[in-house]
Biopython code that builds the backbone (N, CA, C, O; Angstrom):
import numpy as np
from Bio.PDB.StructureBuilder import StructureBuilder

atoms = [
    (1, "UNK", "N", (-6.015, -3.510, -0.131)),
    (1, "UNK", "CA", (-5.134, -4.146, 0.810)),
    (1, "UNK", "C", (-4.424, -5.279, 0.098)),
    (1, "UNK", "O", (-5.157, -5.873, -0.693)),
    (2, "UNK", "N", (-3.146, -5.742, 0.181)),
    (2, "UNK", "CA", (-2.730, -6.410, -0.565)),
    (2, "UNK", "C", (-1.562, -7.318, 0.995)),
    (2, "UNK", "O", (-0.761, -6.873, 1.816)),
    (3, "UNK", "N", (-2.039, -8.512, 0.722)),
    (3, "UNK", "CA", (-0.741, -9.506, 1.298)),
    (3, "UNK", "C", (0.403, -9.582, 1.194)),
    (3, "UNK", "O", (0.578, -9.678, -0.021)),
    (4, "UNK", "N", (1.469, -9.608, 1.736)),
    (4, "UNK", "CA", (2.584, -9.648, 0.985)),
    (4, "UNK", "C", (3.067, -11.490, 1.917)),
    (4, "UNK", "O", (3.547, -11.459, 3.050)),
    (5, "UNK", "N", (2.854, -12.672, 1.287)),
    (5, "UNK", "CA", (2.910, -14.131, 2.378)),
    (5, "UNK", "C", (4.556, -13.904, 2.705)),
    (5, "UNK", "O", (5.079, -13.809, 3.816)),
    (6, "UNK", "N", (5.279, -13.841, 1.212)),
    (6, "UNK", "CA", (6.889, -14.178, 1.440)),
    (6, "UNK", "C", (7.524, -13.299, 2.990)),
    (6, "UNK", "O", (8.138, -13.845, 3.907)),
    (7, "UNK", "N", (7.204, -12.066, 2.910)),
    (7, "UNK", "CA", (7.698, -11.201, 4.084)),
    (7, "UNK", "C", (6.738, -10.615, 5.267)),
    (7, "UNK", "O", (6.888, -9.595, 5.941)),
    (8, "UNK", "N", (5.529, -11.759, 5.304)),
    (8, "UNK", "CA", (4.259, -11.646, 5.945)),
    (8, "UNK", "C", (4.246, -10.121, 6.535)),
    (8, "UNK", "O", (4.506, -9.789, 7.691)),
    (9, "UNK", "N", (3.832, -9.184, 5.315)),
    (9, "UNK", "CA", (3.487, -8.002, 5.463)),
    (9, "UNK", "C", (2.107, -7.751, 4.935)),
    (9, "UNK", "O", (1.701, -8.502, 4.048)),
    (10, "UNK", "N", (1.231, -6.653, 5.433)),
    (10, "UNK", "CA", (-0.113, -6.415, 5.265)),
    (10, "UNK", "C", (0.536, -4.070, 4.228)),
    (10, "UNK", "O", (1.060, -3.038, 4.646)),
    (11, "UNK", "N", (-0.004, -4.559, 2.964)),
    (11, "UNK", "CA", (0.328, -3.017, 2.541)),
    (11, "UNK", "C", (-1.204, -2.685, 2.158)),
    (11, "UNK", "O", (-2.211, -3.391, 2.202)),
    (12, "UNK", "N", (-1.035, -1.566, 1.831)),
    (12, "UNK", "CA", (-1.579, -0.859, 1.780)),
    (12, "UNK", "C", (-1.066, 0.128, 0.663)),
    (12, "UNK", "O", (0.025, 0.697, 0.611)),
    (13, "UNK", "N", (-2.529, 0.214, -0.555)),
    (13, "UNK", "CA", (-2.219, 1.219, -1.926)),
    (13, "UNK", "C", (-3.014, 2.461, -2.025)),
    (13, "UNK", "O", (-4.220, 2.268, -1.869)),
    (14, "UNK", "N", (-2.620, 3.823, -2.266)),
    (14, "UNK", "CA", (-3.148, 4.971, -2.456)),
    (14, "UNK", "C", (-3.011, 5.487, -3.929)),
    (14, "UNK", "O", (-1.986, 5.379, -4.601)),
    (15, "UNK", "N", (-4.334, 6.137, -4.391)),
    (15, "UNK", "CA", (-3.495, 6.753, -5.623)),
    (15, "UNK", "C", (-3.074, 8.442, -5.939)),
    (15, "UNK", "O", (-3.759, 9.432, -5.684)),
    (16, "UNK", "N", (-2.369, 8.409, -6.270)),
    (16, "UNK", "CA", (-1.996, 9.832, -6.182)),
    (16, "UNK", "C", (-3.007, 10.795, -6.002)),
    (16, "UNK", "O", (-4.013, 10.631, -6.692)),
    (17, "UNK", "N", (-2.984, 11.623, -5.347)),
    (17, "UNK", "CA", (-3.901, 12.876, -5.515)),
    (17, "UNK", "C", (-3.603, 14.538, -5.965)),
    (17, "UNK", "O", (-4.303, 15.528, -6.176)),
    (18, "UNK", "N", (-2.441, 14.278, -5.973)),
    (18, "UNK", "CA", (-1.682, 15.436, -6.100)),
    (18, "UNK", "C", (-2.104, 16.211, -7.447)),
    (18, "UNK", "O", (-1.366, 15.610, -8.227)),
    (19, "UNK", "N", (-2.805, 17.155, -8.253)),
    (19, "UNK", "CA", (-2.835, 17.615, -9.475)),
    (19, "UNK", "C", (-1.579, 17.515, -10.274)),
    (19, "UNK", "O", (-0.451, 17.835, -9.901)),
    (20, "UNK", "N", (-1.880, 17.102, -11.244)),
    (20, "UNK", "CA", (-1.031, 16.572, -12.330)),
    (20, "UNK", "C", (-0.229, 15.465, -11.842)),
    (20, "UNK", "O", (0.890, 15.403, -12.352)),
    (21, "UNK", "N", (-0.421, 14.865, -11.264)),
    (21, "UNK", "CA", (0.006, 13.683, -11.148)),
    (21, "UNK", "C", (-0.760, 12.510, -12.002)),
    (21, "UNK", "O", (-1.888, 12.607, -12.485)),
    (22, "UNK", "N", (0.072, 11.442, -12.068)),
    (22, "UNK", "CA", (-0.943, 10.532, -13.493)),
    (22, "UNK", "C", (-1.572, 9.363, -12.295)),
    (22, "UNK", "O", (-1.277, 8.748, -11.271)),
    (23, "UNK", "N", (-2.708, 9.611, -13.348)),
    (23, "UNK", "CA", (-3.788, 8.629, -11.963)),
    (23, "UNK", "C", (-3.677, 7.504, -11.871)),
    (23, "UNK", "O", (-4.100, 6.949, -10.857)),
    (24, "UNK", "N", (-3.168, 6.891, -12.733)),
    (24, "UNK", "CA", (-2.434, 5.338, -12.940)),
    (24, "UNK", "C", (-1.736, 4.811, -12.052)),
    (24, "UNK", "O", (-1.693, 3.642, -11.666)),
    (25, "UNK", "N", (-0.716, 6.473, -11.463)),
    (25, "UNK", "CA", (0.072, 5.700, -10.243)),
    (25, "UNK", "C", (-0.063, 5.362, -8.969)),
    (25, "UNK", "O", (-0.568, 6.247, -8.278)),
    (26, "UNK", "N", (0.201, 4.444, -8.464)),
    (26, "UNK", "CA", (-0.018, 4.243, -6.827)),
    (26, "UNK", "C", (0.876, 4.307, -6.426)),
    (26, "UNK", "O", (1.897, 4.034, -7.058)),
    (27, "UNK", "N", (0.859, 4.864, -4.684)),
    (27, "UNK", "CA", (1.502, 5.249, -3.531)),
    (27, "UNK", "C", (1.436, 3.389, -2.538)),
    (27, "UNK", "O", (0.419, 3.043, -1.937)),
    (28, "UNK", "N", (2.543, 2.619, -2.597)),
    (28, "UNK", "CA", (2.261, 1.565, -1.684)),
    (28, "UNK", "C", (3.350, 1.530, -0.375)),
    (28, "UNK", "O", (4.535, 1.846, -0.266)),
    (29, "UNK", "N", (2.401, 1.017, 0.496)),
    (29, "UNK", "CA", (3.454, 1.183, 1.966)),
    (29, "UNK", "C", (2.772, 0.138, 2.550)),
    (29, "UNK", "O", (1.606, -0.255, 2.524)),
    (30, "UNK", "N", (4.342, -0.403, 3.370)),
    (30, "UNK", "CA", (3.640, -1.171, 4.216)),
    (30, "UNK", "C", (3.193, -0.833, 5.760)),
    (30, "UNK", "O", (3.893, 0.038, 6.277)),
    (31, "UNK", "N", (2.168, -1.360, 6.571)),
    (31, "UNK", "CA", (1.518, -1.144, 7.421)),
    (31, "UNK", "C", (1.857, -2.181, 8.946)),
    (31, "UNK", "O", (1.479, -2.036, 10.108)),
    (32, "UNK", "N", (2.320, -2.737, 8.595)),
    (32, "UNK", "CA", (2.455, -3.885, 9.904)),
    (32, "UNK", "C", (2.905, -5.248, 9.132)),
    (32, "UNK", "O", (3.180, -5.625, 7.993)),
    (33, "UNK", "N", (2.815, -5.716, 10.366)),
    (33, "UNK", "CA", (3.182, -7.489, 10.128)),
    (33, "UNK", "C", (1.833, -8.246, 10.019)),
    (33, "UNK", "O", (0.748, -7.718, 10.268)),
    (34, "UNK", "N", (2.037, -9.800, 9.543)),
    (34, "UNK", "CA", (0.952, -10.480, 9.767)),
    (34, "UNK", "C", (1.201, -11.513, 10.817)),
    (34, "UNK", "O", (2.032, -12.419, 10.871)),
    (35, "UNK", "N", (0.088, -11.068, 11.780)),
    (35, "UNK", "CA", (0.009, -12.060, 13.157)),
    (35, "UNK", "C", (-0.840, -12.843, 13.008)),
    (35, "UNK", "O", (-0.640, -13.960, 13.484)),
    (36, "UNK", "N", (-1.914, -12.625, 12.409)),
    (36, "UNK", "CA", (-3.027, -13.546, 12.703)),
    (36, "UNK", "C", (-2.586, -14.852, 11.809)),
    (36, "UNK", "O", (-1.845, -14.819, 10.826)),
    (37, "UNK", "N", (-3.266, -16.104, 12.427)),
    (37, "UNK", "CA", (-2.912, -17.255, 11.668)),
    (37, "UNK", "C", (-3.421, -17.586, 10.337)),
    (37, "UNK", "O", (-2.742, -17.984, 9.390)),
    (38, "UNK", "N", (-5.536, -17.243, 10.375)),
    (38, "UNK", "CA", (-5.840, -16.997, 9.338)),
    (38, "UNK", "C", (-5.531, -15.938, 8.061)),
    (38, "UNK", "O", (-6.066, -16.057, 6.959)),
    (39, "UNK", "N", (-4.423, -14.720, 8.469)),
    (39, "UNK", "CA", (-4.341, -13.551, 7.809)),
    (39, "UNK", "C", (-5.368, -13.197, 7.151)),
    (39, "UNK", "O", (-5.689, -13.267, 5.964)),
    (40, "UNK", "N", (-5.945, -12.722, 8.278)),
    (40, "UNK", "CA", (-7.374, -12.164, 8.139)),
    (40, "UNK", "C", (-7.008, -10.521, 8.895)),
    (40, "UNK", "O", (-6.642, -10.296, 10.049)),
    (41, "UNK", "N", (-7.239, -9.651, 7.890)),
    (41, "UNK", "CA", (-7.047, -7.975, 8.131)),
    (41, "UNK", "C", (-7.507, -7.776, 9.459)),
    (41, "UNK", "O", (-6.608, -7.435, 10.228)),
    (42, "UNK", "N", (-8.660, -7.890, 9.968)),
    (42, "UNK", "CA", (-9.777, -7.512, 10.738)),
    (42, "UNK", "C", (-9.237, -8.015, 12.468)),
    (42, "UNK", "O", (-9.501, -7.381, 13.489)),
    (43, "UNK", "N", (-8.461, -9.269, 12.391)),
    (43, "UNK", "CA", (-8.251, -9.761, 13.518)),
    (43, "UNK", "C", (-6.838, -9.280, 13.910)),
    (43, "UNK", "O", (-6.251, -9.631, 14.934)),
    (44, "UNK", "N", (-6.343, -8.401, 12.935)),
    (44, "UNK", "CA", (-5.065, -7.876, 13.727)),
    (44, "UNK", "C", (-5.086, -6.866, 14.673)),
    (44, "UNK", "O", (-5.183, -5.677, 14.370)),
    (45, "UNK", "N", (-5.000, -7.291, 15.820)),
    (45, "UNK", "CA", (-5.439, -6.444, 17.324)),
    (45, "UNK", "C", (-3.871, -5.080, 17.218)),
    (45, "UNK", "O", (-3.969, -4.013, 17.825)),
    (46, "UNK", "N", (-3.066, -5.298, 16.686)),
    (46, "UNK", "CA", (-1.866, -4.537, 16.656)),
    (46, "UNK", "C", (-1.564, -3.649, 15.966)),
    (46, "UNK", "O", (-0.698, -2.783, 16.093)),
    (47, "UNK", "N", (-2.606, -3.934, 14.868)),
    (47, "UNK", "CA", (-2.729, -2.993, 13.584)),
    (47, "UNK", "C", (-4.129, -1.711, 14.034)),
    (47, "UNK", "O", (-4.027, -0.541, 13.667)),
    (48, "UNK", "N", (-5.148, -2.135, 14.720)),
    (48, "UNK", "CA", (-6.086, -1.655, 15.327)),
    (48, "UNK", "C", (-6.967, -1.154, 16.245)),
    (48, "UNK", "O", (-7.806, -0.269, 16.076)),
    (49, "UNK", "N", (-6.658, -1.934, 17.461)),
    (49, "UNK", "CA", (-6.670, -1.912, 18.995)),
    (49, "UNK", "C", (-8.145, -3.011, 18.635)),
    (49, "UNK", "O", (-8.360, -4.217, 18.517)),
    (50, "UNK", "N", (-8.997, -1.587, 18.558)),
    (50, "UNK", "CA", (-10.652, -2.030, 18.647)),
    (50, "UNK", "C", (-11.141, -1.544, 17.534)),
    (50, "UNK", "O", (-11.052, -0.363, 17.196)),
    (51, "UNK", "N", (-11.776, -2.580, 16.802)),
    (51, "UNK", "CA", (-12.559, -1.661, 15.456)),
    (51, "UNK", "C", (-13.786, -2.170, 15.317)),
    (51, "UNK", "O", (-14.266, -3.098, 15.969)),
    (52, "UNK", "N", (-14.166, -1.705, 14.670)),
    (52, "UNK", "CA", (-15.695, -2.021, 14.703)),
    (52, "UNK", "C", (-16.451, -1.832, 13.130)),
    (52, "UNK", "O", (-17.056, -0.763, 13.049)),
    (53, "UNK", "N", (-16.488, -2.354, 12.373)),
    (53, "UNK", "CA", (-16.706, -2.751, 11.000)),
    (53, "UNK", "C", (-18.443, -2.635, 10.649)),
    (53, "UNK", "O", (-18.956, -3.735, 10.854)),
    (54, "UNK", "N", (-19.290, -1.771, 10.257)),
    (54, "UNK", "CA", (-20.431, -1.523, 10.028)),
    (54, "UNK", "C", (-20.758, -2.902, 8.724)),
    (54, "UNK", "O", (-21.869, -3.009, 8.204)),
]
sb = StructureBuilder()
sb.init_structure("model")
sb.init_model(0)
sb.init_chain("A")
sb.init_seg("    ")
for serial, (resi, resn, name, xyz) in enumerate(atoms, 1):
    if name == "N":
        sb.init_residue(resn, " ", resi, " ")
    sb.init_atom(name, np.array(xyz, "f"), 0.0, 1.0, " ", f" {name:<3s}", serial, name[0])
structure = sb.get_structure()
């Protein structure tokens, strides 16, 4: 999970899975905004509804 403060965005990185693809590369997107004050992942109700974290 990666912050983004300047454009208070929350992304998110994948790495390729595709065969022959080089594993080095990542897939990044962003996922939402940041609401919470602490920008804390967990408390974004908008990004999640209800979650529940083991």
């Amino acid at each position: 999970m990666l912050i983004d403060v300047e454009n208070k965005l929350w992304w998110v990185h994948f790495k390729y899975a595709k065969k022959g693809a080089n594993q080095k590369d990542n897939f990044f997107m962003p996922i939402g905004k940041i609401t919470d004050k602490d920008e804390k992942l967990l408390n974004e109700k908008a990004l999640w509804g209800k979650l529940e974290v083991k």
